[in-house]
N, C-alpha and C positions, 0 to 999 in steps of 0.2 A: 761573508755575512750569513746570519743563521736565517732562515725560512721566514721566522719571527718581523726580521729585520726589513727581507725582502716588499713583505706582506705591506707593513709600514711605508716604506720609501713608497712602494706603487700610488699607495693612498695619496699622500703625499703630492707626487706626480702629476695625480688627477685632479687634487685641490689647484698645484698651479695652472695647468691649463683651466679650470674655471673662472681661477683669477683672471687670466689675461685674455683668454678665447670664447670664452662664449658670453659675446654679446656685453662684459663689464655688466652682468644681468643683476648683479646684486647693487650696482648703483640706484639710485630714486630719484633722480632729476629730470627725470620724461615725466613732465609736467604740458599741461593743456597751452598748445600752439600759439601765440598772438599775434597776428598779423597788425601794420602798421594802421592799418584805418578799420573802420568798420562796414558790411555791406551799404552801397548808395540806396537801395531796395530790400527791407527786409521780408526774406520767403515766409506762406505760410507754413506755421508747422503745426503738426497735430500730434499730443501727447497718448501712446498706447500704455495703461497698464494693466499686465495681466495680472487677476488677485485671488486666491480663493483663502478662505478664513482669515483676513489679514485684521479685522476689529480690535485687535490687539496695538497694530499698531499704524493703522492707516489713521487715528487722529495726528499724528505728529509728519507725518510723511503727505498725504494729501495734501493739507493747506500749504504745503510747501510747492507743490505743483500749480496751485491755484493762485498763489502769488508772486508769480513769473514775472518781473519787469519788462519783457522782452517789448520790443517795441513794433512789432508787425504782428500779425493777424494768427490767433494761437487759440486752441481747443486741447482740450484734456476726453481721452473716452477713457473709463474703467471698464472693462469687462469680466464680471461678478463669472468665476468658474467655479459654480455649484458650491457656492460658499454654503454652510449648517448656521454661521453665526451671525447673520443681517450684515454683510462687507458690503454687499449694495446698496440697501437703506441707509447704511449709516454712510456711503459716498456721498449721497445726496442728502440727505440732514446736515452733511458740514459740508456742501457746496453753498446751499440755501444761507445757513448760518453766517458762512465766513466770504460769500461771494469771490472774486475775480475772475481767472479764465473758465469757460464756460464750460459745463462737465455734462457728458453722456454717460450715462451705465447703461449695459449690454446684458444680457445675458445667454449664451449659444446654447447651453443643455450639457449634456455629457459628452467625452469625447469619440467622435467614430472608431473601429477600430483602425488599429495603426499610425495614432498621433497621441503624441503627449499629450496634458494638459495643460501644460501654458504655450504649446505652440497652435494648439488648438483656438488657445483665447488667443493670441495675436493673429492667426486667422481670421477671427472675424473683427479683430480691433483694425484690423489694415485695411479689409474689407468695406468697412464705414470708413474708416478715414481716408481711402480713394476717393468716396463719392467728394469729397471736401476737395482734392487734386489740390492736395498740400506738394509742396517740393521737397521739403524732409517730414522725416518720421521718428520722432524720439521716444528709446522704448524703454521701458523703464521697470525695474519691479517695486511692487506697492508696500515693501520695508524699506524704499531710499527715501534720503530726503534731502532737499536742492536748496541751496542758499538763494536767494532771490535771480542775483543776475548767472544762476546756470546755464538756463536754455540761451538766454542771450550770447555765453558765452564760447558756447558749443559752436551756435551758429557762425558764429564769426569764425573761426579757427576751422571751421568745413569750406566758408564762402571763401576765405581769405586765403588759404591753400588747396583750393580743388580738390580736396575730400569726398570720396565716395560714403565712409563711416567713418565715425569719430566714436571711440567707447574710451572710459575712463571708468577704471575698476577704482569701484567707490572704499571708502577709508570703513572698514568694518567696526563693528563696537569692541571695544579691552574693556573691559569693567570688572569680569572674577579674573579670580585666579587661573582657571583652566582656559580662558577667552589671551589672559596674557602670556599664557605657551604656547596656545596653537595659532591662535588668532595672524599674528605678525608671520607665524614658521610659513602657513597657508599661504598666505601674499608671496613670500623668498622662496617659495618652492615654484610657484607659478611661473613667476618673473625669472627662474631658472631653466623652467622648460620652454617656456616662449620668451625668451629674453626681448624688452621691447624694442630697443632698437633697431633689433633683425626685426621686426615688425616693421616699426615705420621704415625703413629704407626704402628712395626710389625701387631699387631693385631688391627684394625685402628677401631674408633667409626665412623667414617664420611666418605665420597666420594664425591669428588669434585674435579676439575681444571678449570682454567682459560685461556678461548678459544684464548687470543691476543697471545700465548707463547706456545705452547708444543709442546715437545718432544717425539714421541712416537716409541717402539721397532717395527716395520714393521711387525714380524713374531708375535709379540701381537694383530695388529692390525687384521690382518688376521684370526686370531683366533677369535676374536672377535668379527668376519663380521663388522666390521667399513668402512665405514660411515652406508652402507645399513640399519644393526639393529636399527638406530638412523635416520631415512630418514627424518622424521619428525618432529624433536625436534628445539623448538625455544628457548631454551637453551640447544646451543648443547655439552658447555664441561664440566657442570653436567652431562649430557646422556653421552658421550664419558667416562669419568672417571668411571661412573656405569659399560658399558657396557666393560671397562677393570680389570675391579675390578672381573665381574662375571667368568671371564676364570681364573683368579686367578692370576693377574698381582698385581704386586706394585706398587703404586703411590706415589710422594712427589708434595708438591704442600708450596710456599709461596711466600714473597714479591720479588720484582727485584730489584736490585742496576747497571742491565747493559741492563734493556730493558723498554724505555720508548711509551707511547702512544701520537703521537703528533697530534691525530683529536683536535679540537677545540670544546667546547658548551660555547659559550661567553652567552648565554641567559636563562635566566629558561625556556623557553620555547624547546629549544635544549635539557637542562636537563632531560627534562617532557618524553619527548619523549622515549627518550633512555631508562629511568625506565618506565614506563607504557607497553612499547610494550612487558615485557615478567614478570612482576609482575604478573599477574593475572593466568600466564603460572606456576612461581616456584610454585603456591599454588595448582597445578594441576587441576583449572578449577573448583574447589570446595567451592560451597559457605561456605559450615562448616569452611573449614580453611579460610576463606576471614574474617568471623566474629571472630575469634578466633584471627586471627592477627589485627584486627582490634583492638578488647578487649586488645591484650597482650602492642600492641605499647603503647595504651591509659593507661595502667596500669606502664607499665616497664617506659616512657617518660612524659608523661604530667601529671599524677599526683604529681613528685615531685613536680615541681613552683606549677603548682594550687593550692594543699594543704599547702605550704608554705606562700604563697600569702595570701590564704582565713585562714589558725590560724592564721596568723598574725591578719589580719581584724578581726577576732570574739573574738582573747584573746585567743585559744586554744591551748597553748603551747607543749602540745605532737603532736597535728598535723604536727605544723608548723617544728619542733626540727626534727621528721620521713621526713617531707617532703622537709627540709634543707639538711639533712644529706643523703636520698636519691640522691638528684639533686647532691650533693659533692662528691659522691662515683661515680655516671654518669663522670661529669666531670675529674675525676681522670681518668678512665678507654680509653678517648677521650684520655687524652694528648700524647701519644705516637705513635698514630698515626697522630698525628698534626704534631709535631717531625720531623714522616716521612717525611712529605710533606711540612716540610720547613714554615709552617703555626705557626701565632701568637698561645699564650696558652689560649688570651682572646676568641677564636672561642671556647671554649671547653662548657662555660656555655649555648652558643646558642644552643646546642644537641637538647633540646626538640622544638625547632622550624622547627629543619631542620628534625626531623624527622616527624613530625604533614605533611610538605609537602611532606612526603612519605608518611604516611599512605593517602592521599589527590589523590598522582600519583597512589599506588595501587587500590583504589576505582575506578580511572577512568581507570586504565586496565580490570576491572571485567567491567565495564558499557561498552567499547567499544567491549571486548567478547560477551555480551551478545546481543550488536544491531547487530551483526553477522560481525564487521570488521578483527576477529580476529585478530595477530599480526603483524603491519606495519611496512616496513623497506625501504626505497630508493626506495619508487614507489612502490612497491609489497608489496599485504596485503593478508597474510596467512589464510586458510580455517579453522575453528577449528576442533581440530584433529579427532573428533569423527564423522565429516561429511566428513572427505578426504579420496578418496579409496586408496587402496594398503597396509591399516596402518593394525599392528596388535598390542595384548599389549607388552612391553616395546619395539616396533619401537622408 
């Protein structure tokens, strides 16, 4: 076989083992647990979210907090993090307005050095909702929004399984164009590197959750020293789900069908954003893995069409046959999470494009680390971790 060929088949090779070995990650049926009853005693729980500028979209997400069915004893605290556009005021003007669970706003100030800023607001959001010696703590960010029986149903599926956390990465918005190529790819790229299954497993291969959604046992987190152990993480609910996993907590972790995210990226350039500023962070600031995910993307995605393309053009029919059959296996593994998202099944052959503009945003994560902007979010652009005092290893 010519090089061309070889190139192909390997891809190929690696599509099936995806298929079959890791973790069936592109399935979507790890769905939220249901235990046969529901708790005889429902725990209190107390809702943290941490906010800063969200008046954009905290009318439609709040009142969803605040009309909780849950049926035991439940508080809501926002923790206003130096918002410019009244996210405070306007917490409480539609508390007042539209009543239910009972809402505290916070304010802590700016963050010390050495912590983000929204581990900073669940800082003090935890801080107050100790005094409450609630049994769990649901954390939440202030673009999700909960169908009524959420919290309820969280709860039951932690009590009902002995859950230390429960997260459910919430169903994100598709509405443009550029939301319906990256939007769905984001979720399939996830769910490829933390496959959930190896997640929830008694004896689990993987650690992970998803910071818009969880659940966490209070007396876990405590243990845990959460947020503190994690002051510094720009992905913080990989680091939260680590730093529950080490005190010897259970975790479940998949898709949502009752909690959606309604921020908005009408633009690629909104897209860019939102992956770049902590790409370069999941690879741990390491150019070995920068290049190695570079290589794997270039092998696992862009080689199918290209060597399908180019046998075709030279005649090389084992190339083209490996690198058809490649892109086919790709695409099949796409559909189901299209499904989810209510998206056509023709987006599934566009994979290796949308993924060519991630490996594109990862390069420009690694470039904007390394001209010292570290990771940007709403105004604040974080120190890299190995020049912010206070840090130590796995903070």
């Amino acid at each position: 076989m010519s090089p061309l060929a070889w190139i192909a088949t390997g891809s190929l090779a690696v599509w099936g083992w995806l298929l079959l070995g890791q973790g069936f990650f592109w399935r979507t049926d790890q769905r939220l647990p249901h235990p046969p009853s529901a708790p005889e005693e429902w725990p209190r729980v107390v809702v943290v979210v941490p906010a800063r500028d969200e008046a954009e979209v905290l009318p439609l997400s709040l009142p969803s907090l605040l009309a909780q069915d849950y049926p035991g004893p439940a508080e809501v605290i926002l923790v206003d993090d130096g918002s410019s556009d009244g996210t405070g005021r306007l917490a409480e003007e539609l508390a007042r307005c539209r009543g239910g669970l009972p809402l505290t706003v916070v304010r802590p100030g700016e963050p010390e050095p050495g912590w983000t800023g929204k581990l900073w607001a669940l800082r003090h959001g935890m801080a107050l909702a100790r005094a409450r010696v609630p049994e769990f703590l649901l954390l939440t960010d202030a673009d999700i929004a909960h169908e009524p029986d959420s919290l309820r149903l969280l709860v039951t599926a932690a009590t009902g399984h002995r859950l230390d956390l429960v997260s459910q990465m919430a169903r994100l918005r598709v509405a443009s164009g550029w939301e319906r190529l990256i939007v769905p790819a984001f979720v399939y790229f996830f769910c490829q590197l933390y496959p959930f299954r190896w997640i929830n497993r008694r004896r689990p291969l993987a650690t992970a959750a998803a910071g818009g959604c969880v659940l966490l046992r209070a007396e876990t987190a405590e243990r845990a020293r959460v947020p503190e152990v994690i002051r510094q993480a720009v992905i913080d609910d990989v680091s939260l789900a680590r730093a529950v996993r080490r005190v010897g907590g259970r975790i479940w972790l998949g898709l949502a069908e009752r909690v959606d995210s309604i921020r908005p990226y009408p633009r690629l350039a909104d897209l860019w954003r939102m992956v770049a500023r902590s790409a370069y962070a999941q690879l741990r600031h390491n150019p070995l893995l920068l290049l190695g995910t570079v290589a794997g993307l270039a092998l696992v995605y862009l080689v199918p069409p290209v060597t399908l393309a180019a046998g075709l053009l030279a005649d090389d029919a084992p190339a083209a046959w490996a690198g058809g059959a490649a892109w086919a296996v790709m695409a099949f593994t796409y559909l189901p999470m299209l499904r989810y998202y209510r998206q056509p099944a023709w987006l599934a052959p566009l994979l290796p494009f949308t993924a060519l503009l991630y490996l594109l945003m990862t390069a420009d994560s690694a470039v904007q680390h390394y001209r010292g902007r570290g990771a940007a979010w709403k105004g604040r652009t974080y120190a890299r971790p190995e020049s912010a005092p206070g840090t130590h290893p796995g903070s």
